[in-house]
LODRENTOR-282435 format. One line per field, with one value per residue (C-alpha): residue number from 1; residue in one letter; x, y, z. Coordinates in steps of 0.2 Angstrom, whole numbers. Layout:
! residues N
kegu	c(NUM,...)
vexpa	c(A,...)
X	c(X,...)
Y	c(Y,...)
Z	c(Z,...)
//
This chain:
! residues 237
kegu	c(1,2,3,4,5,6,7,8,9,10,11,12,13,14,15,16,17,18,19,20,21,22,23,24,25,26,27,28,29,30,31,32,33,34,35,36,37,38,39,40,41,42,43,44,45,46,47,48,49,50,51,52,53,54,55,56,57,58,59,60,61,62,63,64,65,66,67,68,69,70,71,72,73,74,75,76,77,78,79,80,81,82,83,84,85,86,87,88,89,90,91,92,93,94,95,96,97,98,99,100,101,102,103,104,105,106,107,108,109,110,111,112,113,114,115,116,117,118,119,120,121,122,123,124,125,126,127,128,129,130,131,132,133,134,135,136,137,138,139,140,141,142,143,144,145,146,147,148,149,150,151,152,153,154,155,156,157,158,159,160,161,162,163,164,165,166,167,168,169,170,171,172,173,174,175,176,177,178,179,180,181,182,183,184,185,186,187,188,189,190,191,192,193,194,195,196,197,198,199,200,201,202,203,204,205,206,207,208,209,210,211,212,213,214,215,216,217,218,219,220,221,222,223,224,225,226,227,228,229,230,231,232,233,234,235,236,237)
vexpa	c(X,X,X,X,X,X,X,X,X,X,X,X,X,X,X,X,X,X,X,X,X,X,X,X,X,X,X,X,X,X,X,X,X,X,X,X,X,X,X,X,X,X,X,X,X,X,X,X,X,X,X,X,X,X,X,X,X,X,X,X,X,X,X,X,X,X,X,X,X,X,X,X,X,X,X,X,X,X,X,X,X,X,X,X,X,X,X,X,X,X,X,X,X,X,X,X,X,X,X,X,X,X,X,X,X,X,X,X,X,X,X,X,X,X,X,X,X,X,X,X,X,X,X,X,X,X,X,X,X,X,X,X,X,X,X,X,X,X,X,X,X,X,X,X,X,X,X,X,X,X,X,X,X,X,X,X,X,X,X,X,X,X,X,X,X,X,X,X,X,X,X,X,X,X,X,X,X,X,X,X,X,X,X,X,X,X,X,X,X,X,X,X,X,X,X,X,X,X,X,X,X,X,X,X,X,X,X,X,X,X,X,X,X,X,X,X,X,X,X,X,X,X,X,X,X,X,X,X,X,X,X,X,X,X,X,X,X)
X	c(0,3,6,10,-2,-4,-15,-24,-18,-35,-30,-27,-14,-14,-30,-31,-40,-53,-57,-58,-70,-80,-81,-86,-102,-102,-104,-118,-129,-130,-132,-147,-154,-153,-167,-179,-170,-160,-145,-133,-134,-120,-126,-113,-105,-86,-89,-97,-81,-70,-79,-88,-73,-58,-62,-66,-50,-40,-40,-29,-16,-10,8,12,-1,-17,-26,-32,-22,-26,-42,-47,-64,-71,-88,-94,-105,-119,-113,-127,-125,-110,-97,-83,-88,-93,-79,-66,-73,-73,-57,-49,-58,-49,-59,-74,-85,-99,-108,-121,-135,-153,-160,-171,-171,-152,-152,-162,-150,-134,-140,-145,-130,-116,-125,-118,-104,-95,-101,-87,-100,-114,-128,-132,-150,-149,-143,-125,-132,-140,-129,-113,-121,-124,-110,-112,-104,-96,-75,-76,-71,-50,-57,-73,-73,-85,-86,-99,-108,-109,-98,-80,-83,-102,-94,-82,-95,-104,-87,-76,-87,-85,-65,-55,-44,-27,-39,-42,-56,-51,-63,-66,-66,-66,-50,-53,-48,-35,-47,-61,-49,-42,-61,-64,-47,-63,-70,-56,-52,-66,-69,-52,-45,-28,-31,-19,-22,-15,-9,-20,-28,-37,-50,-53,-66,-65,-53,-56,-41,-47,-42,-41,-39,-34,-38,-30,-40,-31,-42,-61,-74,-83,-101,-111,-105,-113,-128,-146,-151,-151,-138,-122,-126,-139,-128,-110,-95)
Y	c(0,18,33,51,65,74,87,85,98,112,111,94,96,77,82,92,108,97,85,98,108,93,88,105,105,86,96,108,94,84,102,106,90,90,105,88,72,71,69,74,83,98,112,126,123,126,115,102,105,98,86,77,81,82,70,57,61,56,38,44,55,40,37,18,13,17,1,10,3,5,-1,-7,-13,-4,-6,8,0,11,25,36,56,45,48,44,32,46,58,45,39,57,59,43,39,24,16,5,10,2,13,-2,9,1,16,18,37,38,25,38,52,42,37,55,61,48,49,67,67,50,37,26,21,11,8,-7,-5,-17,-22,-25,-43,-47,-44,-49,-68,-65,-71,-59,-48,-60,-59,-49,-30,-25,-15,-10,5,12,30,33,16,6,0,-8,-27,-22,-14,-28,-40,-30,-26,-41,-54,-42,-42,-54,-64,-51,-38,-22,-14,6,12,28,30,42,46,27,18,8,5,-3,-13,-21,-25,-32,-45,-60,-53,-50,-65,-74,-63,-66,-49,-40,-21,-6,10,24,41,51,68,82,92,111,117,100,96,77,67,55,39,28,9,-4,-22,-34,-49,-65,-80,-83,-76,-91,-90,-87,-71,-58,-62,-58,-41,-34,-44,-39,-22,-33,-44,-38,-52)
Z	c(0,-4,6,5,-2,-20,-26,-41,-56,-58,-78,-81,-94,-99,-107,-125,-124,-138,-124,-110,-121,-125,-104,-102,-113,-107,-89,-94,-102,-85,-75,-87,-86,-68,-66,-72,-65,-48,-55,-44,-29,-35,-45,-44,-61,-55,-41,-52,-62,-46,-39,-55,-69,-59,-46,-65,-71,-57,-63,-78,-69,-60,-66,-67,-59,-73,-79,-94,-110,-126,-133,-115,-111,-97,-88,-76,-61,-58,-70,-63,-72,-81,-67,-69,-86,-98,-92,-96,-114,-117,-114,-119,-134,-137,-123,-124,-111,-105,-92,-81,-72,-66,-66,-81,-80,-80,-93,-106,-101,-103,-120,-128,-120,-127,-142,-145,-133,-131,-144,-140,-123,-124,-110,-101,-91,-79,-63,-57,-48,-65,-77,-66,-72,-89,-100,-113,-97,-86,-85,-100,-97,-92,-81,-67,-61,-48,-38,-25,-27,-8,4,-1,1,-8,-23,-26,-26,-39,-52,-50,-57,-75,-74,-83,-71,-75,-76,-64,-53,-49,-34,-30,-11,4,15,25,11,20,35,19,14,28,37,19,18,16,3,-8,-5,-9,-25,-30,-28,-21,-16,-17,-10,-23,-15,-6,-17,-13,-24,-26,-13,-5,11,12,7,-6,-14,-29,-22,-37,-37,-47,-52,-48,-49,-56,-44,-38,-48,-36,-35,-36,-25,-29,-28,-14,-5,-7,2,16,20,16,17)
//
């Protein structure tokens, strides 16, 4: 595991000024919408900027340690407004990414908007515990990512079962990432995953120290995993 502390870069200058441009009106699209649909709970567009966009874009800024190769399949559980899934198509267009939300709201927002913005995304309406069986899905992405969706051992229940054994899940969590994964050394196991905690990050406007925690796949997730729905947030392992 990792330690020390870095502060995220306001102008991301590993992005072209194209792409920056394109996350922007990316940006005001989900604000707009969001006078109609909850979308997300932040409305001041500069604020949105730091903690949607910037907060997205960390899980390229990572030297060494980025999972994201060239032509990567990527699956975003419970894209939500498309964070971070739409901001890192958009930005990466060499990604496929498939951005999985159950919410069949989000799901009609995602598609006019990647229609336009990130057409190298497609949306999967469904649930995480459903499609985490199905073997159009199963073992089939480079890499899950996840921000803001449930607890640790919850969320690796839900993206593990979609990486291929090599493959990568990146987790956006708080400032106890350490503390997640050492109550969670059972499920990891179980799941067939080995965790590392990146280097701490701060936002703009934000004083939490955040983190990026990767996991390695190492072995097949057993195929009851995930659990019905539900479960995996009920009864935790």
């Amino acid at each position: 595991m990792r330690s020390g502390l870095r502060r995220l870069i306001i102008d991301v200058p590993f992005i072209p000024e194209d792409q920056k441009t394109k996350l922007r009106l990316y940006l005001d699209e989900v604000l707009r919408a969001n006078r109609q649909f909850n979308l997300t709970a932040v409305r001041d567009p500069e604020i949105a900027w730091s903690k949607h966009i910037l907060d997205s874009l960390q899980g390229l800024s990572t030297e060494g340690s980025t999972p994201f190769i060239a032509r990567a399949r990527v699956i975003d559980v419970g894209s939500g407004a498309g964070f971070p899934g739409v901001v890192l198509a958009i930005a990466k267009p060499d990604l496929q990414v498939t951005l999985l939300e159950a919410t069949r709201k989000k799901c009609n927002f995602l598609e006019a908007a990647t229609s336009i913005h990130a057409p190298n995304a497609q949306v999967l309406c469904a649930r995480a515990e459903d499609a985490g069986h199905d073997l159009q899905w199963r073992e089939k992405f480079d890499v899950a990512i996840a921000r803001a969706v449930g607890s640790f051992s919850e969320v690796c229940e839900l993206c593990l079962p979609f990486v291929k054994v090599g493959g990568h899940v990146l987790l956006w969590r708080g400032q106890y990432a350490f503390l997640e994964i050492e109550e969670s050394k059972r499920a990891l196991q179980t799941l067939g995953g080995v965790a590392e905690v990146l280097p701490a990050y701060t936002l703009p406007h934000h004083d939490t120290n955040y983190h990026l925690v990767l996991i390695k796949k190492t072995k097949k997730t057993p195929p009851i995993y995930p659990r019905r729905s539900g479960v995996p947030k009920q009864e935790p392992l």
